[in-house]
N, C-alpha and C positions, 0 to 999 in steps of 0.2 A: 496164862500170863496175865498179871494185873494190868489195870492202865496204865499205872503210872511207868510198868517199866514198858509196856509197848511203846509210848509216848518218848521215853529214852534212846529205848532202841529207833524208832522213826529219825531223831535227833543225830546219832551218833552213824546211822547208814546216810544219813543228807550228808553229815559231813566227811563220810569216808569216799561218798561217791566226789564229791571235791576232791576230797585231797589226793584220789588217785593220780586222777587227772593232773593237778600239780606238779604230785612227785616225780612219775614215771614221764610226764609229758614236755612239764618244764614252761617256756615260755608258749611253747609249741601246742598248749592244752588251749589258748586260743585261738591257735590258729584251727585245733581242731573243732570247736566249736561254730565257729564264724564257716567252716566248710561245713559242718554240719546242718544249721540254719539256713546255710544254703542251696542244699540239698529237699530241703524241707519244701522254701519256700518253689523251688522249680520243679516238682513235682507238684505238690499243689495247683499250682499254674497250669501245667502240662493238662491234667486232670481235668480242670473248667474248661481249657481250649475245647480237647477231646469231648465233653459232654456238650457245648454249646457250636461247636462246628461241623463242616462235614468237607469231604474232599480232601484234598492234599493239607488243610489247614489241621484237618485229625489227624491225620497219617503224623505226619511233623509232631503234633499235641502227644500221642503217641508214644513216638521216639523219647522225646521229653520227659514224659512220665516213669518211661522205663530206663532213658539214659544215666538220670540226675543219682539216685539212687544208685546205682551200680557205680557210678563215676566216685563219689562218695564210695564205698565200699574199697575201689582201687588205690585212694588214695590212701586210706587209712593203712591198708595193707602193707604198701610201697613205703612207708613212712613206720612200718614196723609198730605200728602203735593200735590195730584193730583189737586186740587182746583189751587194751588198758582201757578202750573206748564199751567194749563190752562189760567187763567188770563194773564199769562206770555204771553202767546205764542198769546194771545187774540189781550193783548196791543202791542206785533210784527207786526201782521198783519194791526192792523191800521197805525202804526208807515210806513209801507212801502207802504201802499196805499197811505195817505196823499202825504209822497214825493215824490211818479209817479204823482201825480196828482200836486206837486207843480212843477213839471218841463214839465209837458203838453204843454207848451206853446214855452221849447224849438227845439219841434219838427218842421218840413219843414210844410208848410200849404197845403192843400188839391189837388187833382188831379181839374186844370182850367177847368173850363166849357165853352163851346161856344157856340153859340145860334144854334139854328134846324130845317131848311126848312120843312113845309107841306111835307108828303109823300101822293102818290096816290093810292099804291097800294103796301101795306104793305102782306108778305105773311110770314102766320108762322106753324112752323111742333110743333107736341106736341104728345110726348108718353104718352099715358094713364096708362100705369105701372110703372112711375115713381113716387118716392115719394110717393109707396100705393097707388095712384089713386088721387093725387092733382087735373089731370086734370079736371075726372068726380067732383067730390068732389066741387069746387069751379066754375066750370061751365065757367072755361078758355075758350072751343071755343066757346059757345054761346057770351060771352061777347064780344071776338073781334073779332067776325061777327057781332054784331051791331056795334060796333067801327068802320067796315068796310074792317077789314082783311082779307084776300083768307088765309081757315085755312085748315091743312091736317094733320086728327089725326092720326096715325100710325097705322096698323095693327097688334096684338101683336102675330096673330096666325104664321105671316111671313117676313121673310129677306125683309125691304127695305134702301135701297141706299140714306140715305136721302142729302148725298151730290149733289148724280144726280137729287133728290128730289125741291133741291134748286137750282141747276144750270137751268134747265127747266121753274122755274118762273121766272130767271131774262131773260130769253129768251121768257119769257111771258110777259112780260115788268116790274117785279116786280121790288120796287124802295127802301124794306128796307126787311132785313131777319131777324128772329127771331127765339129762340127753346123756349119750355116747354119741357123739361126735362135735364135729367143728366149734367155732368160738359165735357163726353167725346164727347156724342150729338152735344152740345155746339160750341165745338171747331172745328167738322165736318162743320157744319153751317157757323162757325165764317171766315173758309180758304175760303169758297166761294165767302161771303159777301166782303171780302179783295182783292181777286181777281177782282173784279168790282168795287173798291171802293165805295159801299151799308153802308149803315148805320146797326147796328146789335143791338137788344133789348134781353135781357136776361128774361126771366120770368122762379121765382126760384119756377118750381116745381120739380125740383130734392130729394133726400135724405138728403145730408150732404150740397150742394148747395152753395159749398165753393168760387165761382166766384162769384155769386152772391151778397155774405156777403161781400165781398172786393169792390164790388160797392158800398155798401151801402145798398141794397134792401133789403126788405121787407123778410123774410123766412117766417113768420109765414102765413100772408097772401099773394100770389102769384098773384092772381085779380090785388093788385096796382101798380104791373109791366107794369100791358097793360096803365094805365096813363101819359108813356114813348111814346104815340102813340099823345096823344092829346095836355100834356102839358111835354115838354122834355126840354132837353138839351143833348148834347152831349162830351162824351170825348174822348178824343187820348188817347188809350193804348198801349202796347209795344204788341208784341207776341212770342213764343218761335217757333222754328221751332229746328224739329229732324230729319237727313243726316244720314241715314245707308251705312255702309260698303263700305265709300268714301275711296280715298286713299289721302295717306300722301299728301299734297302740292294743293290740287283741291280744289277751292272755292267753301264754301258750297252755294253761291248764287245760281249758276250754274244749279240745282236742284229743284223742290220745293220742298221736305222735307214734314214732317208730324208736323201739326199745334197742339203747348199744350199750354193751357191759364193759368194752374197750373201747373203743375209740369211733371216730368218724374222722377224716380224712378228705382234703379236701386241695384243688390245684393241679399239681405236676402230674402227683402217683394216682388219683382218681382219675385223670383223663388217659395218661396211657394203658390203667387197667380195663377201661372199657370200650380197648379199641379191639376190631376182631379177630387181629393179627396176634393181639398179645397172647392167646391160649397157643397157637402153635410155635410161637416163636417169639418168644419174652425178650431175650437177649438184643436182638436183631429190632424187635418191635422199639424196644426203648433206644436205642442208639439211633432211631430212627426219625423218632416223636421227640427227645429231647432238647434238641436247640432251637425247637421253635417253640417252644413249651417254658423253656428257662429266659428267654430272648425275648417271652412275651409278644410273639410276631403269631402265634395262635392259642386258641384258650382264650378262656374269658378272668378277667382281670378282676379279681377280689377286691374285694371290702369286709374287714374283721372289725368288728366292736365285741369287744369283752372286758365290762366294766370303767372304767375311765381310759383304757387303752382303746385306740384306734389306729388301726395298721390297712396302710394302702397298697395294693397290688403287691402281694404273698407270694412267692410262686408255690409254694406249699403251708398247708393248714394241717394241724392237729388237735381237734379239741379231744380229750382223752376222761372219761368215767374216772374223775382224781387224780392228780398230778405224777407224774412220772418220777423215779427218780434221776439224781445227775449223777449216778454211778457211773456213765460211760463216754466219751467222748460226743454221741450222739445224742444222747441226753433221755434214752429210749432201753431202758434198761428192765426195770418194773415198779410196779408200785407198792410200797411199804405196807400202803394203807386202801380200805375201800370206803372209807366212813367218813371222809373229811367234810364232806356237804359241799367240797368245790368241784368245777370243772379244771381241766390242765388245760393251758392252750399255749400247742409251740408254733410258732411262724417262721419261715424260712424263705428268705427275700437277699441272694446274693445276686448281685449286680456285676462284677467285673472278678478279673484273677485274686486280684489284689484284696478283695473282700473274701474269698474263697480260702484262700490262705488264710489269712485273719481268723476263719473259724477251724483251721488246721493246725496252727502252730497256737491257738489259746483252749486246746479241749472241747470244741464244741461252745465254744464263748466268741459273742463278737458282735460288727452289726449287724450282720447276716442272720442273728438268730435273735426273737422274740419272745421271751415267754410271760405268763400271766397265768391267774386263778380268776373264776368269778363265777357263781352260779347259774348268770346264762349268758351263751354268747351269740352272737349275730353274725351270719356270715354272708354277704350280700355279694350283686357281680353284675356286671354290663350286659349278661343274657340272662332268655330268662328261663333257661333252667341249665343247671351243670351238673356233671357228672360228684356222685358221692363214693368214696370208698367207707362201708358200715358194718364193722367186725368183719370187714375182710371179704365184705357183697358187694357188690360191685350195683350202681342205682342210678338212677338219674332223676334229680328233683328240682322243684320252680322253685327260683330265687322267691325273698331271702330265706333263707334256711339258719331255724333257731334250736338251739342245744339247750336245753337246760338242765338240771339235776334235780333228784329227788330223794331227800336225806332218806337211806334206812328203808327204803321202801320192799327191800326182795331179801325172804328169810332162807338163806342156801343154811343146807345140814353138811355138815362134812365129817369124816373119822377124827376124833379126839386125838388119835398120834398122830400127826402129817410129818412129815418128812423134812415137806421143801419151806415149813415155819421160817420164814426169813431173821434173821439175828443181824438187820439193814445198817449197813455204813455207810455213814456220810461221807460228803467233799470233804476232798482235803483242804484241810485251816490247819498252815504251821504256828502262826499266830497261838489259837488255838492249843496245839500239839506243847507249843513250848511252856502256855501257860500252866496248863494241865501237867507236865512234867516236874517243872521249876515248883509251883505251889502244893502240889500231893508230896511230894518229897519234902519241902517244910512242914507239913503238917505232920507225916511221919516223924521226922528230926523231933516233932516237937513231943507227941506222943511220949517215943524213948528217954525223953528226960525226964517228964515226968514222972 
């Protein structure tokens, strides 16, 4: 489908989901609207009680959360109108698919590929416990030992170094490094490969294997990662690097800093991930640790500078290896690009229900949420040292803790077909939508006369 008619089509499902509503509902379409908004907004509400209380004030938050919603649900019903309320919201969703996908194209085009010398002596580490066992499972190191890789599966019974792990083979002559496992693994591997400037291959047998998906790769099958060995290409990606307990004025160059290919993490989800309770009991732990943690009555109270932003007491940090997109309500989706030369930074500082909402009923928009770019950012605090979540490791480092980025620095090889090559759409702009509809179609018009 061209732009210009997806752009049409976006147009003519916005206004068909109206006019359902209208026809079939009548005056009544706002009444169901205004029940619906407020269905929205008490759930929302419910939601923050429940995260920032405990005792009979959750129980209650609770009820709330799960009443609002269902009450909503009965009324539509009872009112014979859940049908027309569906279709509604049916033709919404294509209406705003069609328009991300009619302005698809004005996205930036893809991270350059450069062509990729023979490697002789390819060596890769791979944890057998990641991902459930992807490695046994898919027969990772049989395979790239017939490919020809020096492969070293981890021991799971015991502590190894796999940084020293990979420094040892490039003093063995190794000429490209690689992991099979996790995203924090990864980026152990990844500072070495950099330090020698080594080519570095990802294979996603991780979990959630969120570096991987931003290549492109393969999650489902982790086998056609090793096809980065025979038939590759290569890209420049940027990398974050993390500077503990530097002082005011000293380049964080100076240092080498601690290498993250995703993100660092910092606040709410770094402190209740490093508490000891959270490995046996995540659910329990976090309902546990949250209302004093959001309530800011424990934790230590942030200080963010990134760039001419300064943001006071966060209850959550993300400064992110290039910006995220806003594909999803949470703003946490993936990233387009690894080349941009910035850092991402979202802040998340909601204060009462009412701002909670606000970022409910606006997509993940509101005051509650702060975002920025900037090459390096600062993240300071009232103690002096707080807990880091760093690709998903859990750390604890002396305030202030500095981010920076490093244009292009780490050359990852990957297979020349990827899969998961993202074809990225933007937020939706009806603005946008309509202009691009209205003016490709005169240009067309104008074309056939001629």
């Amino acid at each position: 489908m061209s732009r210009r008619w997806a752009a049409r089509l976006a147009l003519a499902a916005g206004a068909a989901a109206i006019a359902v509503l209208v026809v079939f509902a009548g005056l009544g379409s706002l009444l169901l609207m205004v029940v619906g908004w407020a269905g929205l907004v008490l759930t929302a509400a419910g939601g923050w009680w429940l995260l920032t209380h405990t005792g009979w004030i959750r129980a209650l938050a609770a009820l709330l959360a799960i009443a609002a919603p269902l009450g909503v649900l009965i009324l539509y019903t009872a009112a014979g109108l859940l049908w027309v309320v569906l279709l509604s919201l049916a033709l919404w969703a294509l209406a705003v698919s069609a328009g991300r996908a009619a302005l698809v194209d004005d996205t930036p085009p893809g991270m350059p590929e450069h062509s990729a010398g023979r490697v002789e002596r390819p060596f890769l580490i791979m944890n057998p416990r990641s991902g459930g066992g992807k490695v046994e499972k898919f027969q990772l190191a049989e395979r790239a030992r017939a490919l020809g890789a020096e492969v070293v599966v981890l021991d799971p019974a015991r502590h190894q170094d796999v940084a020293e792990l990979a420094r040892k083979a490039v003093r063995d002559g190794a000429d490209l490094l690689g992991v099979a496992g996790g995203d924090g693994t990864q980026a152990l591997v990844a500072g070495v490969a950099m330090e020698h400037d080594l080519p570095f291959i990802v294979i996603s047998a991780g979990t959630r294997n969120h570096f991987a998906m931003d290549l492109g790769l393969d999650r489902q099958d982790p086998s056609t990662c090793l096809e980065a060995l025979t038939d590759g290409v290569e890209l420049r990606i940027d990398v974050g690097y993390l500077h503990a307990g530097e002082p005011e004025g000293r380049s964080a160059e100076r240092s080498a800093g601690r290498v993250f290919l995703n993100n660092a993490s910092f606040g709410v989800y770094a402190e209740v991930v490093q508490s000891p309770a959270y490995r046996d009991d995540k659910a329990r732990t976090i309902l546990e640790m949250l209302p004093d943690l959001l309530t800011h009555h424990s934790g230590a109270r942030l200080t963010v500078r990134a760039g001419s932003l300064t943001k006071d007491s966060p209850q959550a940090v993300l400064v992110s290896n290039n910006p995220y997109e806003r594909g999803d309500s949470a703003g946490l989706g993936r990233r387009g690009r690894l080349d941009s030369g910035e850092l991402g930074v979202l802040c998340v500082g909601v204060g009462n229900a009412a701002e909670a909402t606000e970022l409910l009923l606006r997509g993940g928009q509101g005051r509650g949420l702060t975002e920025a770019t900037a090459r390096e950012v600062v993240v300071d605090a009232d103690a002096p040292v707080i807990p880091v979540g760093v690709d998903g490791e859990a750390l604890t480092l002396p305030t202030p803790v500095r981010c920076r980025i490093e244009s292009g620095a780490l050359r990852v090889r990957v297979p020349r077909h990827r899969p998961g090559v993202p074809h990225t759409a933007p937020p939706m702009n009806w603005r946008r939508v309509r202009r691009l509809a209205l003016t490709m179609g005169r240009t067309a018009a104008g074309h056939g006369a001629a």
